[in-house]
N, C-alpha and C positions, 0 to 999 in steps of 0.2 A: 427537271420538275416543270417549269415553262412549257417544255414541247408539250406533257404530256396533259398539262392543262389545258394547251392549246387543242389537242386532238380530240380531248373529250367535249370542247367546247363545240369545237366544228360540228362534231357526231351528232350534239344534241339538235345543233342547228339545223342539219339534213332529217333527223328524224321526224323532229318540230314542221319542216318546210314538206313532206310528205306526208306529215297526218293533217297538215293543213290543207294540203292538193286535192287528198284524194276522192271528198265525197261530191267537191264538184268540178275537178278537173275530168272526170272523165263523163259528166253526166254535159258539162259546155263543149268537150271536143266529139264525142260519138254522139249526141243529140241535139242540143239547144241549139250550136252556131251551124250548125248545115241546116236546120230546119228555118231558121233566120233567115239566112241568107238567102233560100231558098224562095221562100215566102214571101220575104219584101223586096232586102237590096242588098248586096254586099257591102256598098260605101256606104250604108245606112248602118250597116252593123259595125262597120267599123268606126264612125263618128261615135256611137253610140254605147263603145266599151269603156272607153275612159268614164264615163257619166255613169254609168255601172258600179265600177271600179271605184270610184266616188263615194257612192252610195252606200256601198256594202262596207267599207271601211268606217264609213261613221256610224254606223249603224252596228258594226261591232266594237266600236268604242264608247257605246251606251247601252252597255248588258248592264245591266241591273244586277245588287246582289241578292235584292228580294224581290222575285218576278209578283206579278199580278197573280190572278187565279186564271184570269182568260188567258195570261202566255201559255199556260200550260196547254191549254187545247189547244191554241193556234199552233203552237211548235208538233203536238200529237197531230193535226192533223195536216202541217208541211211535211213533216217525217214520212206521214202513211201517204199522199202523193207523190213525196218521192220515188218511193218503193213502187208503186203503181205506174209510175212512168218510166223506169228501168225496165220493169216485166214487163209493159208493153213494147218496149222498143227491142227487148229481147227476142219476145215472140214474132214481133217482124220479122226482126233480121234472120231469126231458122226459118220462117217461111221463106226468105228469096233461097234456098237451098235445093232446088225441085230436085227430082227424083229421074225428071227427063234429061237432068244435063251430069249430075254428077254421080248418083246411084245404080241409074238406069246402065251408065255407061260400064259402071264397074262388073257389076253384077247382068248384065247383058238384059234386063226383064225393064217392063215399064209398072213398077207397083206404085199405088197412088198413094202416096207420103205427103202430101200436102195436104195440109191445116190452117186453117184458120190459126191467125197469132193471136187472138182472145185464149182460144181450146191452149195452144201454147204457152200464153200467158199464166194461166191460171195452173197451169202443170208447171211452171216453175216456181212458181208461188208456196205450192202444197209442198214439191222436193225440199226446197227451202226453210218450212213450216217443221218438216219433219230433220232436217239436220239439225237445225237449233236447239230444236227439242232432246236430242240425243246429245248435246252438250258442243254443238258446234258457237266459234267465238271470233273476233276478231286476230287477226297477228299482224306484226309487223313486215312479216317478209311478204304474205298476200297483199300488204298495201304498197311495197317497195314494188312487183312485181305488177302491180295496176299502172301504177307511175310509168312503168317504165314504158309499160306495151302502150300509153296512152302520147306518150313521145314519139315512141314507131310509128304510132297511126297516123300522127301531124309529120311528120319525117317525110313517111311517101306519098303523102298526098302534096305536100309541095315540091317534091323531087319529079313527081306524075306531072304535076301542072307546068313546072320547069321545064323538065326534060321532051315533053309528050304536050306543047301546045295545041289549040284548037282555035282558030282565027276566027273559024267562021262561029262559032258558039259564041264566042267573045262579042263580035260584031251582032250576033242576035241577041245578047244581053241588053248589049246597051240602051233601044228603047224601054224594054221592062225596066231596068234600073231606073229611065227618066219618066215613068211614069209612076213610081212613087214618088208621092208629094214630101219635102224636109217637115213637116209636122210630126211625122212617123217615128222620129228620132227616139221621144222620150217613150212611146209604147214597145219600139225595140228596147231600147235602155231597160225598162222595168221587165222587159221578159228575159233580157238576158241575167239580170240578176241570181237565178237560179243557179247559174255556170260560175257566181265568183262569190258564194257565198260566206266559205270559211276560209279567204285568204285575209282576211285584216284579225285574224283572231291569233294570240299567240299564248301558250299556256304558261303555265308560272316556274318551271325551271329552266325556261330562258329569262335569269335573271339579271343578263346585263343589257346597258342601253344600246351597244352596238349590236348584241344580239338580237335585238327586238327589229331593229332598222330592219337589219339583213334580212331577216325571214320576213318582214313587211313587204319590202322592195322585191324580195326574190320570187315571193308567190303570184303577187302580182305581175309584176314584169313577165313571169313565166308563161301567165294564165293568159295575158294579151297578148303576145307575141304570138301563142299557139291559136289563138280565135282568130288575128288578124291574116295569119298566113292559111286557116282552115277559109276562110271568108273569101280571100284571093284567090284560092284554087277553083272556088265553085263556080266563077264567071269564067274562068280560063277552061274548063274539063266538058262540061257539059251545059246544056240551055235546061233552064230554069222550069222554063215551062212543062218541063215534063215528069215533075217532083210531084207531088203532092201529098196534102197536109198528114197523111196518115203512113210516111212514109218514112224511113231512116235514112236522110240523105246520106252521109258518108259515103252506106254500100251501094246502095243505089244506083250510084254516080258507074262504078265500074260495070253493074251489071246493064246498066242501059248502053254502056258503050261497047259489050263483049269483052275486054281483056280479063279472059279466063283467069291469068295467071294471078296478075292484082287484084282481082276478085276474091278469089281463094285466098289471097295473104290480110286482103283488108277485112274479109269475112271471117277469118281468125281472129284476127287484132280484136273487133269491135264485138265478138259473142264473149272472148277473154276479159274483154273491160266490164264488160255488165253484169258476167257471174263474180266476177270480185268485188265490183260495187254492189251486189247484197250484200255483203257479210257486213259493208261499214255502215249502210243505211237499217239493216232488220235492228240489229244490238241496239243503240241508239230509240228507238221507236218500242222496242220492249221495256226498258227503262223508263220511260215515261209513262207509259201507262201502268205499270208498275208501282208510278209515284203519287200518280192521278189517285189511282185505286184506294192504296194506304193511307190516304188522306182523306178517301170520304167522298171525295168532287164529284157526285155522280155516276160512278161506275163502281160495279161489284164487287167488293172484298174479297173473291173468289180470286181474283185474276194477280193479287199479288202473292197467291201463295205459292209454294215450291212443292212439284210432285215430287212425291216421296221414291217413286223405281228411277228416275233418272234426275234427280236435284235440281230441274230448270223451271223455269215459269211456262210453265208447257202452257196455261189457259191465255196468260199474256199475248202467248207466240203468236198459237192460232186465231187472237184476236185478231191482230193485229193483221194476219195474212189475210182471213175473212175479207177485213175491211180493206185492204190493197186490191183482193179479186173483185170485191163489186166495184172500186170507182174502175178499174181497168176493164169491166164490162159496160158499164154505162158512159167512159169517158173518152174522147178521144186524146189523140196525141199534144194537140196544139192545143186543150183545155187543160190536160194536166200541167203543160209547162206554165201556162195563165196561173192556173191554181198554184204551185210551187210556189210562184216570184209574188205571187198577190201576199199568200198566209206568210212568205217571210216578212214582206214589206209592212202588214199592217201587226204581225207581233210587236216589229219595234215602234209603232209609232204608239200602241199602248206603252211601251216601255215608259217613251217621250213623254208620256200625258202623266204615266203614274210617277214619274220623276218627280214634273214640275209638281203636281200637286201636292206631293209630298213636302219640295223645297219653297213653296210660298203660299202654303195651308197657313192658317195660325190656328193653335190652338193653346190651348189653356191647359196642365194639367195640375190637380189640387188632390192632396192627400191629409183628410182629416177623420177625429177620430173622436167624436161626440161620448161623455158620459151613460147616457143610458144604452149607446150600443146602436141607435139608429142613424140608417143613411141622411147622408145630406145629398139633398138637390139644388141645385144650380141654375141659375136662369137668368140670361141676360134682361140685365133691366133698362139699361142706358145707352145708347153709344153719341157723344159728339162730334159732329162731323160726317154720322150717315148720312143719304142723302134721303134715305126713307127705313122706314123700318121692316124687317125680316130680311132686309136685302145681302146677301151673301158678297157683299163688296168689301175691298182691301181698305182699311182704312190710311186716311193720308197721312204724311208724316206733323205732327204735333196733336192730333185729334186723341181723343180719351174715352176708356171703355169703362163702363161700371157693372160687377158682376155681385149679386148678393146670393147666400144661398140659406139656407131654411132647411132645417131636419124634418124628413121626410113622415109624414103624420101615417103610421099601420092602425091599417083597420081594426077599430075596437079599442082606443088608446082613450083613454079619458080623460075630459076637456079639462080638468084642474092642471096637465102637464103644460098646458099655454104658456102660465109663465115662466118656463125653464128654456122655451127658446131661444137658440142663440144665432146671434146674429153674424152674419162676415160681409165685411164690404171690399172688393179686388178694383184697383182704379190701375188700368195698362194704359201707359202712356206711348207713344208711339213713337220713337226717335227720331230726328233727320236726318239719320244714316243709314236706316234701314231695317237699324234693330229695334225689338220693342224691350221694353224697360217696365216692369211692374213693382208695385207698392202694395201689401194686403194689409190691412186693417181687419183684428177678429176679435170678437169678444163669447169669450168661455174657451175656446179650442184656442189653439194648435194648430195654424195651418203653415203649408210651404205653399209656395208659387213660382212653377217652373217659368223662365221666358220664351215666349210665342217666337217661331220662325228665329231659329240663330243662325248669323250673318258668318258667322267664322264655321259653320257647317262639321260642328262638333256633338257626338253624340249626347243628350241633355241628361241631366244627372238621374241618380235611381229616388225614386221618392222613398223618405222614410218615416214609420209608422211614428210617431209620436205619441206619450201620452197624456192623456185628456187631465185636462186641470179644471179648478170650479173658479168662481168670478172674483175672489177673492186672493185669488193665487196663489192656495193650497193645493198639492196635491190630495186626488181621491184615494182614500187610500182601499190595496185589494180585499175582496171579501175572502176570510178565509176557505181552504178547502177542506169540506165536510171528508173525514174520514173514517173508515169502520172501526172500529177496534179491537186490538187481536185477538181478542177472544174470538171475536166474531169470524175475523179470519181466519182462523183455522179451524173455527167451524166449520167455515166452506168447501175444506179439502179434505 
């Protein structure tokens, strides 16, 4: 019974440590960290993963369980740059495929097969647009199978750089590398962000504490190990300078240096990694807008519905790919990856903002239930110890709030009701430990008085309706209810 608990444990853990990999292991090993490295410095990127790595983990240990209204679009539109940076780096990499070296040769003719990777992009987009639509989804074994080929891809580019050095690239690195200035750290740091997004995140049937370590430690640990050794390859294989920003270093790397054979193996590897990473980044981004929709936030009602010939969100779909082909026509490479690690980085720091406000708001809530039926309003009358009035400041610990409130005068109510006013006076006292402590004084009603800001961060009770008493403290009693009479009733039918 042991083994077989222990096997299923494992299982869960491997499955867990692959769904966690894979929507940005393979977008930091065939894009983000050779375009890095490329671009600044390899020792830049790699001071710089740990700080990442940092990041991304606290930042998935402050998911909220009730986002804002703005997460919602920051996360729709990380999701649709994502997806916009995969199809452009896709349609790169079929463009380094000419027709003069590998087509031409097969088929003996020189037919002109090259495209632009925009025209590329955008056609994988639409294929894609249309599988979904027809009821394509996620699985496990297409993510097991991304993983794996995204291991191969880091496998032979350090076994290349091992086996197959290059001294003299090495030695023309080394000024470009000493000419990035170490300020450059934290701008590498926040772009590489994108490549280590969902490894601090673990889902909820890894429910024991060692479980949780292990898939922490193992994605991580995986994620860096495979950027640090993609990082080290790039000054050892090739000179830098001859990458540029619109480019998919990986392949690049082999096709500037001629080894036909690792060219064709890595130019497998890396078109393998980026048709898999749709399928985990489209679903995800359909859903969301899906949610946006259903909710009201600004988008059409349309789009959360279900076609009826094939049961998918087919308006959702083509939203969403829409909007992937224009940032992928108007964007480049190095702006999507900016964009990516920006919209992750400033979702959570809403998260941050609507936490705290949440946990050291005060506020007040009061449930009352006046005899003739009208609202009470409320209205700060006193505070001791502000330092000015209207001021939205925390009051200090022993200071005291005064709140009265007044039934609310409807238009057309006649001035004789004056003297049934009733009065409520809320005096919050403000503790020295941080909690606040109230007292209500009411006369004619019924009221409760929840406590402001709770220090033990437990959910505050449900208010309950109360009924209204007069000043003598009798109940009102109800008026009866007028009913017809059976005659009358079966008149009616």
């Amino acid at each position: 019974m042991s083994s077989g608990s222990g096997v299923r444990r494992y299982s869960s853990m491997w499955l867990e440590l692959t769904s966690r990999l894979t929507p940005c292991y393979a977008l930091g090993t065939a894009i983000v960290c050779g375009h890095v490295a490329a671009q600044h410095s390899s020792p830049i990127a790699i001071v710089a993963l740990p700080i990442s790595a940092h990041a991304c983990l606290i930042a998935c240990m402050n998911t909220p369980k009730k986002p804002h209204q703005l997460n919602y679009w920051l996360e729709l539109l990380h999701r649709v740059a994502s997806l916009s940076l995969v199809a452009q780096a896709l349609g790169t990499t079929m463009s380094y495929m000419r027709s003069d070296v590998w087509i031409g040769k097969i088929l003996n003719t020189n037919l002109p097969l090259v495209y632009p990777p925009s025209a590329l992009a955008t056609l994988s987009l639409a294929m894609l647009s249309l599988l979904y639509s027809l009821g394509l989804e996620r699985s496990s074994i297409m993510r097991l199978l991304m993983v794996k080929c995204v291991i191969l891809l880091t496998v032979c580019l350090a076994f290349t750089a091992v086996l197959v050095p290059d001294v003299t690239n090495y030695k023309n690195n080394i000024p470009n590398h000493a000419a990035h200035d170490w300020s450059e750290v934290v701008r590498v740091g926040a772009m590489l962000v994108c490549s280590l997004i969902s490894t601090g995140r673990v889902a909820s049937h890894v429910d024991t504490i060692e479980g949780r370590s292990s898939v922490h430690a193992g994605a991580i640990l995986l994620a860096i190990v495979s950027y640090t050794l993609i990082c080290m390859s790039f000054s050892m294989l090739i000179n830098i300078d001859l990458i540029s920003t619109d480019d998919v270093a990986v392949v690049k790397i082999f096709e500037i240096r001629g080894d036909q054979g690792l060219f064709l193996v890595v130019y497998s590897l890396a078109v393998s990694i980026l048709t898999l990473t749709f399928s985990e980044l489209m679903s995800p981004a359909v859903h969301n807008v899906v949610g946006i929709s259903s909710q009201n936030y600004m988008l059409p009602v349309v789009l959360a519905k279900e076609a009826s010939f094939t049961s998918t969100h087919v308006y959702a779909i083509f939203f969403v790919g829409c909007l992937s082909a224009i940032l992928c026509l108007i964007c480049s490479m190095q702006v999507l990856i900016c964009l990516v690690s920006g919209t992750y980085l400033l979702n959570h720091v809403v998260c941050v903002i609507a936490s705290l406000w949440r946990r050291y708001q005060p506020s007040i809530s009061i449930s009352s239930n006046y005899c003739n039926g009208r609202e009470a309003e409320y209205r700060p009358l006193r505070t001791e110890g502000d330092p000015a009035p209207g001021n939205s400041v925390a009051s200090p610990p022993g200071s005291r709030t005064e709140l009265r409130g007044f039934p609310r005068e409807e238009p057309g109510s006649p001035g004789e009701d004056q003297d049934q006013h009733q009065l409520i006076s809320i005096h919050a006292d403000s503790a020295t430990d941080g909690d606040s402590r109230g007292s209500v004084t009411s006369l004619g009603s019924q009221t409760r008085f929840l406590r402001a800001g709770p220090a033990s961060g437990l959910p505050p009770p449900r208010q309950q309706r109360l009924r209204p008493q007069l000043r003598d403290g009798h109940r009102r009693r109800r008026r009866p209810v007028q009913r017809d009479p059976p005659d009358r009733v079966c008149n009616q039918f």
